[in-house]
MILO-855442 format. One record per residue (C-alpha): residue number from 1; residue in three letters; x, y, z. Coordinates in pm, 1 decimal. Last residue first. Layout:
MILO-855442
<resi NUM; resn ALA; c1 X; c2 Y; c3 Z>
...
END
This chain:
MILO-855442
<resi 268; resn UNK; c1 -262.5; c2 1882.5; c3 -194.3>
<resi 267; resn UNK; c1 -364.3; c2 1616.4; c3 -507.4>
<resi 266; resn UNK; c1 -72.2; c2 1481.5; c3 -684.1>
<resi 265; resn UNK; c1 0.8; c2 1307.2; c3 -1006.6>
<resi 264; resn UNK; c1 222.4; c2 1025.0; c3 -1151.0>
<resi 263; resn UNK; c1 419.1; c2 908.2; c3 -1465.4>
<resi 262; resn UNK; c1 488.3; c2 1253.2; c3 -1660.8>
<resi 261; resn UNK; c1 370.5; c2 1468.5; c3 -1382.5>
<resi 260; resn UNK; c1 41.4; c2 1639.4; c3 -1259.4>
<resi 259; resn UNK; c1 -27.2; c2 1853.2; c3 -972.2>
<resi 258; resn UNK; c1 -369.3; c2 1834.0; c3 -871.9>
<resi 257; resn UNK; c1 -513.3; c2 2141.7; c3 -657.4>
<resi 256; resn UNK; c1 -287.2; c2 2448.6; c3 -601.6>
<resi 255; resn UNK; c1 -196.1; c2 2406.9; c3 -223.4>
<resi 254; resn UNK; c1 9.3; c2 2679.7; c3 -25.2>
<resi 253; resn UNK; c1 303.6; c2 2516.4; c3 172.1>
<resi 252; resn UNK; c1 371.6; c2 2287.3; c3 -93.2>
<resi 251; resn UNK; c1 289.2; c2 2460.6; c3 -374.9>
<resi 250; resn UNK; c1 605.0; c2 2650.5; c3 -293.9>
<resi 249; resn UNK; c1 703.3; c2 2710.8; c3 -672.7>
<resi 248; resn UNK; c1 1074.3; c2 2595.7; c3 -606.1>
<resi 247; resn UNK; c1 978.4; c2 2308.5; c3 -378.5>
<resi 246; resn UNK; c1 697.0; c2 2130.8; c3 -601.6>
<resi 245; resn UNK; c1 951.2; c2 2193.6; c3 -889.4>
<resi 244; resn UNK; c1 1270.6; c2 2027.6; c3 -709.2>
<resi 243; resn UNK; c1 1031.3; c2 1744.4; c3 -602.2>
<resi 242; resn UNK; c1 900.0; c2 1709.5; c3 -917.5>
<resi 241; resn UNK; c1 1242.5; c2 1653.7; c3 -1066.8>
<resi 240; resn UNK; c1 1320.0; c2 1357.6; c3 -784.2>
<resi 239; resn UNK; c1 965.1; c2 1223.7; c3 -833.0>
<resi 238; resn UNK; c1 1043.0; c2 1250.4; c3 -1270.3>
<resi 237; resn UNK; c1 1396.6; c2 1041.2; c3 -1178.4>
<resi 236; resn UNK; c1 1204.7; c2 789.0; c3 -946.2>
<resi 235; resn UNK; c1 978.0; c2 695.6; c3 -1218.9>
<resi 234; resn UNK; c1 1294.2; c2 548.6; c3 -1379.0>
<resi 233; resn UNK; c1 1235.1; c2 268.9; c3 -1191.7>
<resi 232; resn UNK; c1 1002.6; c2 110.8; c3 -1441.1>
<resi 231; resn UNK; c1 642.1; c2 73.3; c3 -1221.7>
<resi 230; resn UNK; c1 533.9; c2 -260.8; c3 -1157.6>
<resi 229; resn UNK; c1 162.6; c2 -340.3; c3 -1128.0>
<resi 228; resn UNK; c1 -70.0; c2 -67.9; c3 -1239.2>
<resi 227; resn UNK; c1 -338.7; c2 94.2; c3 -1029.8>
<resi 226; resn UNK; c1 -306.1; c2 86.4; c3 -652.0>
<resi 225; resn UNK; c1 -93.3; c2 -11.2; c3 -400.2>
<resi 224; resn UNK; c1 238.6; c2 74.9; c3 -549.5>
<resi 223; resn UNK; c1 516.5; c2 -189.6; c3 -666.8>
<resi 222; resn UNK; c1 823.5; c2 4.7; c3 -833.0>
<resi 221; resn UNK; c1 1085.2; c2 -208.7; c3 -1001.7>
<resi 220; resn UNK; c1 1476.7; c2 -229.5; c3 -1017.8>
<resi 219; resn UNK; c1 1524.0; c2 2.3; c3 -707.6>
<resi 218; resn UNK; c1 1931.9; c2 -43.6; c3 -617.3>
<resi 217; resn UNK; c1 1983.7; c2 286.7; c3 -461.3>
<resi 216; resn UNK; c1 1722.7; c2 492.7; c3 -275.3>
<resi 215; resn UNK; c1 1758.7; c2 814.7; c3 -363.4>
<resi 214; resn UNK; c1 1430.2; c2 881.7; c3 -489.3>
<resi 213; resn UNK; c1 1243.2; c2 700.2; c3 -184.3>
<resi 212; resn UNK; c1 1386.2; c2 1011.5; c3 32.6>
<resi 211; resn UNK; c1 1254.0; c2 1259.5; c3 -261.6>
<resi 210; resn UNK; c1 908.6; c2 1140.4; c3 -148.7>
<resi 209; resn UNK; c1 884.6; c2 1146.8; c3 121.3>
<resi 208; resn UNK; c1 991.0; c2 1493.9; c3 155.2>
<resi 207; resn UNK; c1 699.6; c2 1571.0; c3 -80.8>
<resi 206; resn UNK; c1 452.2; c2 1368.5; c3 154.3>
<resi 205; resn UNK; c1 583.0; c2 1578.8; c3 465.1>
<resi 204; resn UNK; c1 546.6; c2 1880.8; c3 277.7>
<resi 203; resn UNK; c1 198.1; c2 1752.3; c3 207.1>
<resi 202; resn UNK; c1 98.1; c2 1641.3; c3 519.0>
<resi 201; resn UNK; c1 -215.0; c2 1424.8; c3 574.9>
<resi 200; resn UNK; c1 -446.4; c2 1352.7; c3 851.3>
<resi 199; resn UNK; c1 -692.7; c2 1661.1; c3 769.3>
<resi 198; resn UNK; c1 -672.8; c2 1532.2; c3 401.0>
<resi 197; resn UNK; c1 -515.3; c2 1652.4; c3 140.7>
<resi 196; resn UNK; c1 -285.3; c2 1485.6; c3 40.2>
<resi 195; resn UNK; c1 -357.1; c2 1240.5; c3 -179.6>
<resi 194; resn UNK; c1 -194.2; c2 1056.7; c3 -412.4>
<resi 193; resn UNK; c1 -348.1; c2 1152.0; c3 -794.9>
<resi 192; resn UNK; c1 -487.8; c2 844.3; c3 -1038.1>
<resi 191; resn UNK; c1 -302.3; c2 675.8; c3 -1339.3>
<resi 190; resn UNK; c1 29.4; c2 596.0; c3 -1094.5>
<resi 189; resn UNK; c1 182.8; c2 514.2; c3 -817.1>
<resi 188; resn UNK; c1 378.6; c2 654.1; c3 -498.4>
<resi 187; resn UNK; c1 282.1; c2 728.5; c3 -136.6>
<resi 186; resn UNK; c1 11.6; c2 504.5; c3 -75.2>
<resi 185; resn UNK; c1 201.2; c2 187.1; c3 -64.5>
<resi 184; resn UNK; c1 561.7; c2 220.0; c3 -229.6>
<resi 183; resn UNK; c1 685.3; c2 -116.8; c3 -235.2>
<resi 182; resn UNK; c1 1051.3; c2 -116.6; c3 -370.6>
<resi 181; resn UNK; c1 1140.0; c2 -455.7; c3 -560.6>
<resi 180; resn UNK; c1 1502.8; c2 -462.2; c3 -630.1>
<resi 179; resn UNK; c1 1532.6; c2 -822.5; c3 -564.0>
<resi 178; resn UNK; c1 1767.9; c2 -909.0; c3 -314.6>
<resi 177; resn UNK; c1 1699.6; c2 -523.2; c3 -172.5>
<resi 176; resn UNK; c1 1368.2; c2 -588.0; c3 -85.6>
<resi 175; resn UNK; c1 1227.8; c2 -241.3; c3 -1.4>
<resi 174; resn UNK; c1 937.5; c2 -115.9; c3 195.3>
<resi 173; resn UNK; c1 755.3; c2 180.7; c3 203.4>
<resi 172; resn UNK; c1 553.2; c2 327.0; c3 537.5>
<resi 171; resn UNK; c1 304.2; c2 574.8; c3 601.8>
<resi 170; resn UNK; c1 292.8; c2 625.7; c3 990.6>
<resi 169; resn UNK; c1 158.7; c2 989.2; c3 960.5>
<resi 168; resn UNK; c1 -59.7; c2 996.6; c3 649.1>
<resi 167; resn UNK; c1 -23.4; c2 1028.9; c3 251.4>
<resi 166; resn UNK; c1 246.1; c2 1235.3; c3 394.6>
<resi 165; resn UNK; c1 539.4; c2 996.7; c3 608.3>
<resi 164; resn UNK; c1 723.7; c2 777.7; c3 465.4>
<resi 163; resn UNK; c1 886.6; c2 551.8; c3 732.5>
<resi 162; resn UNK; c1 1107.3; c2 347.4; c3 537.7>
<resi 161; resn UNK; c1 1133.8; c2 -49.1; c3 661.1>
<resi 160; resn UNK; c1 1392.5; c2 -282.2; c3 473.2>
<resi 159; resn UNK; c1 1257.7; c2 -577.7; c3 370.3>
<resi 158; resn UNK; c1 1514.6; c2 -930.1; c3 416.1>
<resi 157; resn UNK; c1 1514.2; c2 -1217.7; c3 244.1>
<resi 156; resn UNK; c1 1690.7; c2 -1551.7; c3 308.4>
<resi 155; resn UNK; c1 1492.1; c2 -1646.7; c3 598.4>
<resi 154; resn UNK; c1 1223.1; c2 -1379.7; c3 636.5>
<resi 153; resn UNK; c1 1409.6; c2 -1070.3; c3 822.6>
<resi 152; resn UNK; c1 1218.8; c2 -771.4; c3 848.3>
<resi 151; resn UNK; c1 1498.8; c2 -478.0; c3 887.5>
<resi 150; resn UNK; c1 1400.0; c2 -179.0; c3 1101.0>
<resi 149; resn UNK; c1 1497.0; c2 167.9; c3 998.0>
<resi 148; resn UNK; c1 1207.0; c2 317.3; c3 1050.6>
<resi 147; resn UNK; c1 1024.1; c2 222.1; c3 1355.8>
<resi 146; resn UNK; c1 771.7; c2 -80.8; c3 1299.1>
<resi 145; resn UNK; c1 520.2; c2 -209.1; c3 1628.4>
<resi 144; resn UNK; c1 436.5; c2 -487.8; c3 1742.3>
<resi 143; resn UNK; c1 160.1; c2 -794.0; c3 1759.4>
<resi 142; resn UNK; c1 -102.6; c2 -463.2; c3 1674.7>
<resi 141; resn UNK; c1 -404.1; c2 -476.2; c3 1884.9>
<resi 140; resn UNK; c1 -704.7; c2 -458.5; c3 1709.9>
<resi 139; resn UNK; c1 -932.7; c2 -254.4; c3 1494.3>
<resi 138; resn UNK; c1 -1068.5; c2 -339.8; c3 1140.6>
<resi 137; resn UNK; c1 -1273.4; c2 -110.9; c3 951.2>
<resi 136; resn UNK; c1 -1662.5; c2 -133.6; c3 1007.0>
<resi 135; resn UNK; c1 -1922.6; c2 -215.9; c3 711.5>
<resi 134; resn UNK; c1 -2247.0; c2 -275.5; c3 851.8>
<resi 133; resn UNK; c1 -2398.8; c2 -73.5; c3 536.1>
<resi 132; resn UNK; c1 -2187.9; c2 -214.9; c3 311.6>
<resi 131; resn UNK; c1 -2257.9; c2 -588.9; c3 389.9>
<resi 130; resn UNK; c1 -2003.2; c2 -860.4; c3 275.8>
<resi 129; resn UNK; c1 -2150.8; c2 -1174.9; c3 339.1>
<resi 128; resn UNK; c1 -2341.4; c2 -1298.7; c3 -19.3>
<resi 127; resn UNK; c1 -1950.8; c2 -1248.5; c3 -142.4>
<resi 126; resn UNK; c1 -1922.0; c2 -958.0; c3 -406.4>
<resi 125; resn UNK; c1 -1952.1; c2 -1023.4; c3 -781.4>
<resi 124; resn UNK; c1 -1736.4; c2 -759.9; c3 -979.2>
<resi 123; resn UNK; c1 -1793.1; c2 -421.6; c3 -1098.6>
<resi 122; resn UNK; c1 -1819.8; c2 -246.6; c3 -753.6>
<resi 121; resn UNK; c1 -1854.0; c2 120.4; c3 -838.9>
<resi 120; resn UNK; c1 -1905.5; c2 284.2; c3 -482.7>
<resi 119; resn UNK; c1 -1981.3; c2 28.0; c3 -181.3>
<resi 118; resn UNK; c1 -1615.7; c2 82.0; c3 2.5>
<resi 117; resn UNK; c1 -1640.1; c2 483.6; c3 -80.0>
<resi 116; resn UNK; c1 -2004.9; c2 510.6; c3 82.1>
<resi 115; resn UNK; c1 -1859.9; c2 280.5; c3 386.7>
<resi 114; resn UNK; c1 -1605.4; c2 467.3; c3 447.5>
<resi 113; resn UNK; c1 -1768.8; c2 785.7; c3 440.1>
<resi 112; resn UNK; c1 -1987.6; c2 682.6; c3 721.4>
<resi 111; resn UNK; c1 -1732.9; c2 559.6; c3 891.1>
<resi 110; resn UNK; c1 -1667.4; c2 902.1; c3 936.8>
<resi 109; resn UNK; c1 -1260.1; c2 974.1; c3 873.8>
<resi 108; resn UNK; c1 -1063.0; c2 1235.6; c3 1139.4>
<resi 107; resn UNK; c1 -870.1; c2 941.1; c3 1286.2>
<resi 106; resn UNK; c1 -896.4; c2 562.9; c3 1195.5>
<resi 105; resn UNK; c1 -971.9; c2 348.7; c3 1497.8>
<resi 104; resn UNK; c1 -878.3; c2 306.6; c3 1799.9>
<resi 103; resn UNK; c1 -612.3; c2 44.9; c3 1834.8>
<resi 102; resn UNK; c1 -533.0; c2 41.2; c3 1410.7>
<resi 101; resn UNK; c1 -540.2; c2 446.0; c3 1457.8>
<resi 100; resn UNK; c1 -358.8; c2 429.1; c3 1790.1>
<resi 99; resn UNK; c1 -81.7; c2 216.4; c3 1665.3>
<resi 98; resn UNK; c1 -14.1; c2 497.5; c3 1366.1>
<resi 97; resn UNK; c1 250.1; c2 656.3; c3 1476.8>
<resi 96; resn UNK; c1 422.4; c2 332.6; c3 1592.8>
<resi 95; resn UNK; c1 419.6; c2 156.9; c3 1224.0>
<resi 94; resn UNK; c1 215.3; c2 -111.9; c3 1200.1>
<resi 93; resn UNK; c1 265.5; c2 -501.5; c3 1243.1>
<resi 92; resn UNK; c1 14.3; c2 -774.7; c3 1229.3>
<resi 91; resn UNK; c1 89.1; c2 -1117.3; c3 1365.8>
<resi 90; resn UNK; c1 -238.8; c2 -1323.1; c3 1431.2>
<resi 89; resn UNK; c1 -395.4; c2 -1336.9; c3 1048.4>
<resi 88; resn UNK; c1 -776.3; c2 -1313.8; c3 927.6>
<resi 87; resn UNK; c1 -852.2; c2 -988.9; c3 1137.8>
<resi 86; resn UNK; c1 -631.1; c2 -763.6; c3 895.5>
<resi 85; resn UNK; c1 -806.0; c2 -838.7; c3 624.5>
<resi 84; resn UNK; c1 -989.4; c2 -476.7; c3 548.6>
<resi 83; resn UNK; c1 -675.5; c2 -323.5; c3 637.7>
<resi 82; resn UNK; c1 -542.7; c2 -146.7; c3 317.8>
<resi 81; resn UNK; c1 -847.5; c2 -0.3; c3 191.5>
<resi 80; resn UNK; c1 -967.2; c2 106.7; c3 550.6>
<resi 79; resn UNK; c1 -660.5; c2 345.9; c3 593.6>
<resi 78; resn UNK; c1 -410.0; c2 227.3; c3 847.0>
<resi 77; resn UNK; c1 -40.5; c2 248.5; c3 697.3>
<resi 76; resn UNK; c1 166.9; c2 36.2; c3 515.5>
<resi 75; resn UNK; c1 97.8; c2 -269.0; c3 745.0>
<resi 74; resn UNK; c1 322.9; c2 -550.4; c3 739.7>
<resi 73; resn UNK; c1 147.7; c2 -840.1; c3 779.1>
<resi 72; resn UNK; c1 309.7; c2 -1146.4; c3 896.9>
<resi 71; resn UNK; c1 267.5; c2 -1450.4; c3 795.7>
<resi 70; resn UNK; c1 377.6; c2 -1847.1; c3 868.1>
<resi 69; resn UNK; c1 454.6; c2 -2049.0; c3 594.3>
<resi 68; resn UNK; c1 180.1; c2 -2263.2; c3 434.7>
<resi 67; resn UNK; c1 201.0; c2 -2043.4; c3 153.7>
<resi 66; resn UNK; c1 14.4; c2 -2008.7; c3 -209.9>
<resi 65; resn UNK; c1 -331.6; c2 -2157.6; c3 -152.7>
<resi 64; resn UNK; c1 -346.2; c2 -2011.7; c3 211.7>
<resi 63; resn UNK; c1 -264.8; c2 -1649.2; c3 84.6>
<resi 62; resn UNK; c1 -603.4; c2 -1637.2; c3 -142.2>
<resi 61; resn UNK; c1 -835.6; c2 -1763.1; c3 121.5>
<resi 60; resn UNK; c1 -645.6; c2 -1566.9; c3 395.0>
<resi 59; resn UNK; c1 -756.7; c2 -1238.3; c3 190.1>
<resi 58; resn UNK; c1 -1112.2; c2 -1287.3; c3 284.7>
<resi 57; resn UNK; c1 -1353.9; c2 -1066.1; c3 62.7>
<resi 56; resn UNK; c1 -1515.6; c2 -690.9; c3 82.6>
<resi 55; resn UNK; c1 -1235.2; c2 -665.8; c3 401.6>
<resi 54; resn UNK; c1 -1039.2; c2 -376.7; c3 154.2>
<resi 53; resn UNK; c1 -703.7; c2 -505.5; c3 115.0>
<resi 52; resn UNK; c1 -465.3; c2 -708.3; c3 342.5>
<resi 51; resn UNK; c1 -129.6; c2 -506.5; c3 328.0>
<resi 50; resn UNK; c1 261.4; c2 -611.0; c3 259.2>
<resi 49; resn UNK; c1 162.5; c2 -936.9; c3 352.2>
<resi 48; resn UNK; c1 531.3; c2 -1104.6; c3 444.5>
<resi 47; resn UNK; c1 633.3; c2 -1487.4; c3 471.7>
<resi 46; resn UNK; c1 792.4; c2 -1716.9; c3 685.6>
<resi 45; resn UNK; c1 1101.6; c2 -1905.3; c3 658.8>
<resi 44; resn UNK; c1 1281.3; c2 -1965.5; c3 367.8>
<resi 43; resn UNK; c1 1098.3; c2 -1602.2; c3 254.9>
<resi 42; resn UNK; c1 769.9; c2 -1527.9; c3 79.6>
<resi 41; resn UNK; c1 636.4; c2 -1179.6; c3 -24.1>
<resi 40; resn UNK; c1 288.4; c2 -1178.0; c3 -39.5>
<resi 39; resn UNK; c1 161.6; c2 -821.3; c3 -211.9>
<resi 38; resn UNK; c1 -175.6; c2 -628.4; c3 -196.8>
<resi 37; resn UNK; c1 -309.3; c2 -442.7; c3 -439.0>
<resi 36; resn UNK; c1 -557.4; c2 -198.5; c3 -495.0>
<resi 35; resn UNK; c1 -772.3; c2 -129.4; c3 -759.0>
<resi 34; resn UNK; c1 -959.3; c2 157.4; c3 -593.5>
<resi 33; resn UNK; c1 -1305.1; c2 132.4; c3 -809.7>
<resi 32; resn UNK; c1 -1304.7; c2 -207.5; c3 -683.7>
<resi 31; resn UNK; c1 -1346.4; c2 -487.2; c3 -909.8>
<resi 30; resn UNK; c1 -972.4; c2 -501.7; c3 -964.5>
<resi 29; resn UNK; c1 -898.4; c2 -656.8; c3 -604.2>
<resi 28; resn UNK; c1 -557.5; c2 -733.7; c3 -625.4>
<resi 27; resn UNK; c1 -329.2; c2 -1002.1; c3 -462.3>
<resi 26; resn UNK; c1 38.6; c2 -916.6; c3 -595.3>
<resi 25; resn UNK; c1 278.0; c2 -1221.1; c3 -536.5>
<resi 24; resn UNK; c1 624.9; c2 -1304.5; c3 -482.2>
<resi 23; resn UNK; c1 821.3; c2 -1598.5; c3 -387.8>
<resi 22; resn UNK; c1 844.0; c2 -1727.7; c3 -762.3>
<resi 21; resn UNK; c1 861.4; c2 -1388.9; c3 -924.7>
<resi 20; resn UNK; c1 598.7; c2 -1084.6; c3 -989.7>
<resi 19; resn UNK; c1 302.8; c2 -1402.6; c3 -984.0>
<resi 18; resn UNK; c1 -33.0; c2 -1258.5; c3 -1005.3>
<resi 17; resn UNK; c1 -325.6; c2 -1277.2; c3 -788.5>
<resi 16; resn UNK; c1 -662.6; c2 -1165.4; c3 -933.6>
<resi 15; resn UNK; c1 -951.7; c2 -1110.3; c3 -640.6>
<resi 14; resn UNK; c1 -1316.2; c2 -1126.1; c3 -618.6>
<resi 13; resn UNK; c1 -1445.7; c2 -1412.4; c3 -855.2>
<resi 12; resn UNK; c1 -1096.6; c2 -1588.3; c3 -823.0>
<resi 11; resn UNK; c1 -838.0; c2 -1578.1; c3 -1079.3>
<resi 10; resn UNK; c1 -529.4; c2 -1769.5; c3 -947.0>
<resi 9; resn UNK; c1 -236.0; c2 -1780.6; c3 -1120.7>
<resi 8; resn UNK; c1 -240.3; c2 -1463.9; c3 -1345.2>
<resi 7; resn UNK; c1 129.5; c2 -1423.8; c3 -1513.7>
<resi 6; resn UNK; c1 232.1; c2 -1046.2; c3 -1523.2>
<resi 5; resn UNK; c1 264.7; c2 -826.5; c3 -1760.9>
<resi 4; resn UNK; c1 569.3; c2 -554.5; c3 -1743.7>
<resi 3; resn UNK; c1 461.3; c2 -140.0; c3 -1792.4>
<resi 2; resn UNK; c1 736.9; c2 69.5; c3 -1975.7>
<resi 1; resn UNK; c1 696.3; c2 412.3; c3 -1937.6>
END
C-alpha cells in the first residue's frame, strides 16, 4: 500500500506538523508511544481541529503559527488521547452521545490508567509542566453538539459529519469532499489493532462502522489518528472484504482476539 511523504514545516521538540495541502495540516506527537495525530483543516473563514492530542504539550502553540482564523474543534470522540488540548480553544464540538463523557468525564476508564498509558514510552523531551502523576483529562462544557449528518461549513469547505459508532459511542469520521480527504479517527488506521474491546465499545457496532465509511464515494486519501499519515483509498476495498468475513464467521458477536487484514487489524 502506497504510503505519500509529507513536507515537515514546523518541527518542534514535542510535536511534527506536516503540510497534506496548503489549508491542511497533521499535528502529531511521534514521541508518544500512541503517535497520534491531529489535523487543522483551514477554510476562507475559520478553521477546523479535527482533535487536540494528548495535553503532554499545548496544541494552540502549534495552531497559532499556521492560522489566525478562528477554530473550532471537532471532536472525534472523548478518549484522553484525543482531548488533551481541548482547554486551549473556546468552541469545541462533540458528538451528542458522548456530551456527558467530555461534561463528566470519560466512562468506565480509571484515571489511574490514564495516566500510566499517558507516561509509558515517551521518547521525546516533555515540557518542565507536564506532570504524569497530576495528569487529569479535560472536562468542560461542549459549545454544541454534532448529530450525524451535519455539514461544518468553513467558507469554501465544507466536512461532512459520520457518526461511527464502535471504537466508542459518539465516534465520529469526517469527510471533505473538495478534497477527498476522509478522517477516520479511531475507527480506521493502520500498523497497530482498533480496539474494541473495551466495556465502552461495540464491536458489531465498530464493524457496521465500518462498512458505512466503505461506501463512501469520492475518498482520495485516508487520514487516521494514529500511525501513518495518508492511507491509499483502496484500504476501503480490504474493510469492505473484512466486513463480509468478520460477518460470515460471527466473530463479531463472539470475540476471537486480533483479527488481522492486509492494511489494518482488529482487537474485539
Amino acid at each position: 500500500m502506497e504510503h505519500k511523504p509529507y513536507q515537515v514545516v514546523i518541527d518542534d521538540v514535542w510535536f511534527t506538523v506536516s503540510k497534506l495541502d496548503d489549508a491542511t495540516f497533521a499535528i502529531s506527537e511521534y514521541g508518544h508511544w500512541e503517535k497520534v495525530h491531529s489535523f487543522l483543516l483551514i477554510g476562507d473563514e475559520r478553521a477546523a481541529l479535527i482533535d487536540t492530542g494528548l495535553g503532554i504539550d499545548n496544541m494552540k502553540r502549534m495552531t497559532d503559527q499556521l492560522t489566525d482564523l478562528p477554530i473550532m474543534v471537532l471532536t472525534t470522540h472523548v478518549h484522553a488521547d484525543h482531548i488533551g488540548s481541548h482547554g486551549q480553544y473556546e468552541d469545541i464540538y462533540v458528538h451528542e452521545a458522548e456530551e456527558d463523557w467530555l461534561v463528566s468525564g470519560i466512562k468506565k476508564l480509571s484515571v489511574e490508567q490514564i495516566r500510566k498509558d499517558i507516561s509509558r514510552d515517551i521518547t521525546r523531551p516533555v515540557p518542565a509542566s507536564f506532570d504524569p502523576a497530576a495528569y487529569t483529562p479535560y472536562q468542560g462544557q461542549p459549545t454544541g453538539l454534532l448529530r450525524d449528518g451535519d455539514i461544518i461549513e468553513l467558507g469554501g469547505r465544507n466536512l461532512v459529519i459520520y457518526h461511527t459508532p464502535g471504537h466508542s459511542p459518539g465516534h465520529i469520521a469526517l469527510f471533505d469532499p473538495s478534497r477527498g480527504y476522509l478522517f477516520t479517527g479511531d475507527l480506521l488506521y493502520d500498523e497497530t489493532p482498533v480496539y474494541a474491546f473495551y466495556p465502552t465499545t461495540s464491536p458489531e457496532d465498530l464493524v457496521n462502522s465500518l462498512e458505512r465509511i466503505a461506501d463512501i464515494d469520492g475518498v482520495k486519501r485516508i487520514y487516521g489518528a494514529h500511525n501513518t499519515i495518508g492511507l491509499d483509498p483502496v484500504l476501503l476495498d480490504e474493510v469492505r472484504a473484512a466486513v463480509q468475513a468478520l460477518r460470515k464467521q460471527d466473530l463479531v458477536r463472539f470475540g476471537t482476539g486480533i483479527h488481522r487484514f492486509d492494511g489494518f487489524s482488529v482487537q474485539f
